[in-house]
C-alpha positions in Angstrom: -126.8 -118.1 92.7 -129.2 -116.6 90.3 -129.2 -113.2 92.2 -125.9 -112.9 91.9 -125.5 -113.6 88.3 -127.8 -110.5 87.9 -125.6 -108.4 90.2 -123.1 -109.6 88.0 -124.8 -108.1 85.3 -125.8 -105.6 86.8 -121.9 -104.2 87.1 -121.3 -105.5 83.8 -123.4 -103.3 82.0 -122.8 -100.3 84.4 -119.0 -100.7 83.2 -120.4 -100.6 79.5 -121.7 -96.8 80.6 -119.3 -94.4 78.8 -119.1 -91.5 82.1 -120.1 -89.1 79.2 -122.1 -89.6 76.6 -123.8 -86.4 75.2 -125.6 -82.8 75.1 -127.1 -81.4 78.2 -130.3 -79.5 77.7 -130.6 -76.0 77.7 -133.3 -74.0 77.9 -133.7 -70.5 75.8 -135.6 -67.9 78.1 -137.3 -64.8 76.8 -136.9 -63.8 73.2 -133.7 -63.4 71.1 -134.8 -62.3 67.8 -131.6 -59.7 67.9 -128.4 -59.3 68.8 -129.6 -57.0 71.1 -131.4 -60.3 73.1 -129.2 -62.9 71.7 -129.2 -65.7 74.1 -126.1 -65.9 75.9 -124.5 -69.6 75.6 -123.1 -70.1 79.3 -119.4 -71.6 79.4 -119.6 -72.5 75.8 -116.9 -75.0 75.5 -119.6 -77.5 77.4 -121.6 -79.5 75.3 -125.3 -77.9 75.2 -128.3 -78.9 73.3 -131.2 -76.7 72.5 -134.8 -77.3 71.2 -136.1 -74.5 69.4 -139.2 -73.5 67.2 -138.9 -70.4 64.3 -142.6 -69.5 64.1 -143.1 -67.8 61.0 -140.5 -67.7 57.3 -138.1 -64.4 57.5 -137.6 -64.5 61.6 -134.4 -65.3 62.6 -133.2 -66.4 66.5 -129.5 -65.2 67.7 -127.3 -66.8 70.1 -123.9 -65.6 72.1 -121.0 -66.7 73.1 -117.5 -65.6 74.8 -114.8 -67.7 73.8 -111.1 -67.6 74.8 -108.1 -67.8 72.0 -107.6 -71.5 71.1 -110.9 -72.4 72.5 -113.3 -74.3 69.7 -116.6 -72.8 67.8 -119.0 -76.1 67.4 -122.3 -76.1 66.2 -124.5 -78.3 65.0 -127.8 -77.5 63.5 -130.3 -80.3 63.3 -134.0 -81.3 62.8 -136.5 -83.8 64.4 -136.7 -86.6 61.5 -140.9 -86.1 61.6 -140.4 -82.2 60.7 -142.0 -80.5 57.5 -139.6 -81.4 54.7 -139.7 -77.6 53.2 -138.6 -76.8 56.3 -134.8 -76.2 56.2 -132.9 -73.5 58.1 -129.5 -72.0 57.7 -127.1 -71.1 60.1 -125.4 -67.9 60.2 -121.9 -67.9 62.0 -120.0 -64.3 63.2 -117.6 -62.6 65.4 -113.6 -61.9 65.1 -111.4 -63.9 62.8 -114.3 -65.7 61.1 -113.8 -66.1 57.3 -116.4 -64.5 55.8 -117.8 -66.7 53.0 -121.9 -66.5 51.5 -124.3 -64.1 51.4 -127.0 -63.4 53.9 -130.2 -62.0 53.8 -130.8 -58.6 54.3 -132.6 -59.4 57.5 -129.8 -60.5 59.2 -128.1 -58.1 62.0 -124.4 -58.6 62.1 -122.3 -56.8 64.3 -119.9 -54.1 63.2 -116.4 -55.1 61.9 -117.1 -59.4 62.4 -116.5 -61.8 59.9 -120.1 -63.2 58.9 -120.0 -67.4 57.6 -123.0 -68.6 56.0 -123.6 -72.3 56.5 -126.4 -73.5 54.3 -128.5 -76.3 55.3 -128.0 -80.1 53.4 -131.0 -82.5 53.9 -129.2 -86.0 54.3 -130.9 -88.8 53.2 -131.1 -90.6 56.3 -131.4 -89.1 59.8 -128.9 -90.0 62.1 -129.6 -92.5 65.3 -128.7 -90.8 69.0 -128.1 -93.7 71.2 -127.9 -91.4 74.4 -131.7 -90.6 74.6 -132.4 -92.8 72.0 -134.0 -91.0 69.4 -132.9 -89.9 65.7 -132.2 -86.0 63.8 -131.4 -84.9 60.5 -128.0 -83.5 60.9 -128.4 -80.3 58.2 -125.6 -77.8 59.1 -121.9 -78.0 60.9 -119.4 -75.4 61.7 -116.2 -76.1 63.8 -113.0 -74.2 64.3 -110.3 -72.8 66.8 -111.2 -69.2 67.5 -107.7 -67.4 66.6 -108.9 -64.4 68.7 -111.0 -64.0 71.9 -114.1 -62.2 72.1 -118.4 -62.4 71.7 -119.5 -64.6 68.9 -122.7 -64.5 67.7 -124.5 -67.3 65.6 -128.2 -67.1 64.1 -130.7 -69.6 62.6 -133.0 -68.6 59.8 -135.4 -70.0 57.2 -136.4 -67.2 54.7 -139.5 -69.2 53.6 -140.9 -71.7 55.5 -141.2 -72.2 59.8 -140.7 -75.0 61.8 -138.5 -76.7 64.8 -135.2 -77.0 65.2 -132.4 -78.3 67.4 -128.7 -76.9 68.1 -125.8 -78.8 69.8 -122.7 -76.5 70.4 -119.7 -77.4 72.4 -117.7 -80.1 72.9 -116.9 -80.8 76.7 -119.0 -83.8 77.3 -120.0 -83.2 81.1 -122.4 -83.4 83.7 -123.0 -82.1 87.1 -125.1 -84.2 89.0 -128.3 -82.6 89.1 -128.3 -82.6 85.2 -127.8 -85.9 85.1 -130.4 -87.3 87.5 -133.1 -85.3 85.6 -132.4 -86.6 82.1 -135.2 -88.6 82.2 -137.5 -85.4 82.6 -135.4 -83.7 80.1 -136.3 -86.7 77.8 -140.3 -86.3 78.4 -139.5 -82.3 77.2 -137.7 -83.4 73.9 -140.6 -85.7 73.0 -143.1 -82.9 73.5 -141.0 -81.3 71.4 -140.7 -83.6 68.8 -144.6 -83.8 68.5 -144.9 -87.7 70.0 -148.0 -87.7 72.5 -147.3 -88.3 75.8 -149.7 -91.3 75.6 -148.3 -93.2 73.1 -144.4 -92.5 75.1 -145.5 -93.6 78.5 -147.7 -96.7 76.9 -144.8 -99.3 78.2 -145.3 -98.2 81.4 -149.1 -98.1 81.7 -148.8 -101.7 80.4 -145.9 -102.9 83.1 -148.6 -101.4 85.7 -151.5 -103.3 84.6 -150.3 -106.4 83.9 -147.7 -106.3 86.6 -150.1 -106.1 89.6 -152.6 -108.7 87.7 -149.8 -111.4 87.9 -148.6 -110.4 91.3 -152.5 -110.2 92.6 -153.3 -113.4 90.7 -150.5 -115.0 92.1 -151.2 -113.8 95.4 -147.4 -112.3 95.7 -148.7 -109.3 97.2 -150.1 -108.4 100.2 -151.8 -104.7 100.8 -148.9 -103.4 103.0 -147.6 -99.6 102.4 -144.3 -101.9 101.7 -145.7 -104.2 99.6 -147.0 -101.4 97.2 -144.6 -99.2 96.9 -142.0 -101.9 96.3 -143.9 -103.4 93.7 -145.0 -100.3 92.3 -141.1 -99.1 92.0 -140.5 -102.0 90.4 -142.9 -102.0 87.7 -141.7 -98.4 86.6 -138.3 -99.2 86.7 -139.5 -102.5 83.9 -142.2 -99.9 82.8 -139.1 -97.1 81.4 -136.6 -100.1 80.4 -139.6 -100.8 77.7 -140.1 -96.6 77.4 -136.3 -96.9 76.3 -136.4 -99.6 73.9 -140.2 -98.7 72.3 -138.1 -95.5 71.5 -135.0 -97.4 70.1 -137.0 -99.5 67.6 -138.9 -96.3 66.4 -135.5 -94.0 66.2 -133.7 -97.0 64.4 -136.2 -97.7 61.7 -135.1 -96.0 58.6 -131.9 -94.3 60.2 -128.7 -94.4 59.7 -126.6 -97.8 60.9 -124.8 -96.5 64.2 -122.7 -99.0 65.9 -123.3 -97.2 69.0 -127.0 -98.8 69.3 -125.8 -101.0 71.9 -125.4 -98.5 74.5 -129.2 -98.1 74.0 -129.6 -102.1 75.2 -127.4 -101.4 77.9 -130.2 -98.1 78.8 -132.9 -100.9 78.1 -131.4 -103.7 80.3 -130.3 -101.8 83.3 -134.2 -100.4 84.6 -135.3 -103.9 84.1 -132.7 -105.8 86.0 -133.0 -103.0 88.5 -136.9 -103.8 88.4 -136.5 -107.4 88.6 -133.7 -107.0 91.9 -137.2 -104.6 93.4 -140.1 -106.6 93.0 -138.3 -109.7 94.3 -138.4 -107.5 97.3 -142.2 -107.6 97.7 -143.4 -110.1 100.5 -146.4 -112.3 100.6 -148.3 -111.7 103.2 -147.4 -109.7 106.4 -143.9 -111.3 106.9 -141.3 -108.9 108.9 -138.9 -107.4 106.6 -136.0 -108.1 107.1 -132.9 -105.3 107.2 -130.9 -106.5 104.7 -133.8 -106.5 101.9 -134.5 -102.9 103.6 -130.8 -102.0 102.6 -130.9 -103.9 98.7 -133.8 -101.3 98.5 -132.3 -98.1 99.4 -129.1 -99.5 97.0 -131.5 -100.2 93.9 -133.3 -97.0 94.6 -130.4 -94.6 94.7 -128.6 -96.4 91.3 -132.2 -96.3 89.8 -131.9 -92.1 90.1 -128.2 -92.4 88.2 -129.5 -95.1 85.4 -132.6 -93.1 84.4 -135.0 -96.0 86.2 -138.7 -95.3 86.7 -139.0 -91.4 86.0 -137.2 -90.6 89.4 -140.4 -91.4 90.6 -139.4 -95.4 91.3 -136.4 -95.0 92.8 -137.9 -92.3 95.5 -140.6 -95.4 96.3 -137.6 -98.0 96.2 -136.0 -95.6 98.9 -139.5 -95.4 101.0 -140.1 -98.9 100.7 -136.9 -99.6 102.4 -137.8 -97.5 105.2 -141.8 -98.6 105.6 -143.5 -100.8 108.0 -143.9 -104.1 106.5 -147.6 -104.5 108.1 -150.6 -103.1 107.1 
C-alpha cells in the first residue's frame, strides 16, 4: 500500500512539470569582439541562455541574428546576484527598423544604414528567483519587439568602466530536444562554475547522502557486497544526494530575492530525485537473495525517468539501469 502511495506521488508531481520551463544553454565559441565575429544566435526565436565574462572596461562582445518579418527581438541582459556591484553593462540593440534612441560610445561598431537602441542597465533592488535551475539574477536590461522587416540583427554588451560576468536570455520558444534536456544537470554544474560557487560546497549534499547512506545501510546490515547491491544502493543515494543538491540551492537563491510564486516547481525538482531514490534503494537485497524480474524491471523504469527528472547527475540513473541487469551474487 505504501509503495503505491509513492507511485502515486510520483505521477502527481510529474503532472505538476510544466513540458517547458526555460532557457537552454548556449555556448559562445571563439571570440566576437566585432561584428566581423559576432556570434551567430542559431534559430533565434528559441529561447537560449548564455553565460558570459567582459574581461577588461571598454571591450564590448557582439552577437547575430536573422529574423523573419513578424518574428520577435527578446533579450534579456542579466547578472549573477554575487557579481561586483560597479559592475553594470549596457546592451546595445541594431539592425533594420530599430528606433534609434541613446547615444553609444564611440567604441561601438554599428553596421551601415541600421537603426542603433541603447538599453542602459537598472540595478533592481532585489534579484529575481529562477525556479527552473533554481538559482537567482539581477534582471538589469530588456528589449522586446516584432521585427517590421527581415534581415541580420546585431546586439552588443558593454561596460565602459568596469569588467565582469554576465548572462543573456534571448528568445522566446520555450523548447527542448531531448539531448538538451537530459544534460541539464551538467549544464547546471557549468552555471555554478560560472557563478563562482565551488564545486565542493555544490556537491556537499551528495557527499553527505553517500556517507551516511552506506553507514545506515552497513550498520543495518541491508546490504550485502554484490555488484547489485552496490550499484543499486549507490544510484539511490545520488538520486537523494541531487534532490538535497536542488533544495541546498533553493534556500540559498531564495534568501534575499524577490517573492516568486513559482518556488514550488523547485519542491517538485526537490521531491521527485528523492522519491525516485527512495523507490531504488528499496531495491537493494540483504544478503545474496535471487533478484527477482520484476524488481530488475522497477529498476530500469526508475533509472530511465531518473535521466528525464535531473536524478543523480545522469550518473544514478546509468547504475539504476546496470543494476537491473546485474547478477545478484557476488
Amino acid at each position: 500500500m505504501r509503495i503505491r502511495r509513492i507511485h502515486a506521488l510520483l505521477l502527481l508531481l510529474l503532472a505538476l512539470v510544466p513540458p517547458v520551463l526555460a532557457h537552454t544553454p548556449l555556448e559562445m565559441e571563439g571570440e566576437n569582439h566585432s561584428l566581423e565575429t559576432a556570434m551567430e544566435i542559431p534559430n533565434p526565436t528559441k529561447s537560449w541562455t548564455l553565460y558570459e565574462e567582459l574581461h577588461e572596461a571598454g571591450e564590448a562582445e557582439y552577437f547575430e541574428l536573422h529574423l523573419e518579418p513578424g518574428e520577435r527581438l527578446r533579450i534579456s541582459l542579466y547578472l549573477p546576484r554575487n557579481e561586483d556591484p560597479g559592475f553594470s553593462p549596457n546592451l546595445v540593440v541594431m539592425g533594420p527598423g530599430i528606433a534609434s534612441m541613446g547615444e553609444v560610445p564611440g567604441f561601438i561598431e554599428v553596421p551601415e544604414g541600421a537603426g542603433v537602441a541603447l538599453v542602459e542597465s537598472e540595478h533592481p533592488e532585489r534579484p529575481e528567483y529562477e525556479p527552473f535551475t533554481p538559482t537567482s539574477y539581477y534582471y538589469i536590461a530588456d528589449y522586446d519587439m516584432e521585427v517590421p522587416i527581415g534581415g541580420h540583427y546585431y546586439f552588443a554588451v558593454y561596460d565602459s568602466d568596469d569588467e565582469g560576468r554576465y548572462g543573456l536570455a534571448i528568445g522566446y520558444k520555450e523548447e527542448f530536444t531531448l539531448v538538451e534536456w537530459v544534460k541539464i544537470p551538467l549544464d547546471v554544474i557549468g552555471i555554478r562554475l560560472w557563478e563562482g560557487q565551488p564545486l565542493l560546497l555544490y556537491f556537499a549534499p551528495v557527499l553527505l547522502a553517500l556517507m551516511a547512506g552506506y553507514g545506515l545501510l552497513f550498520w543495518r546490515s541491508c546490504i550485502g557486497l554484490s555488484a547489485f547491491n552496490l550499484a543499486s544502493a549507490t544510484a539511490g543515494l545520488l538520486y537523494v544526494g541531487s534532490g538535497m543538491v536542488i533544495l541546498m540551492e533553493m534556500a540559498m537563491s531564495l534568501y534575499g530575492a524577490a517573492y516568486d510564486s513559482l518556488a514550488f516547481l523547485t519542491v517538485v525538482f526537490v521531491l521527485l530525485p528523492v522519491l525516485l531514490g527512495y523507490g531504488v534503494l528499496r531495491k537493494v537485497h540483504r544478503g545474496q537473495v535471487a533478484i527477482s524480474t520484476r524488481d530488475r524491471i522497477v529498476l530500469v523504469a526508475l533509472g530511465m525517468l531518473g535521466l528525464f527528472v535531473w536524478a543523480g547527475f545522469l550518473v544514478g540513473p546509468v547504475l539504476a539501469v546496470l543494476a537491473g541487469i546485474l547478477p545478484s551474487g557476488e
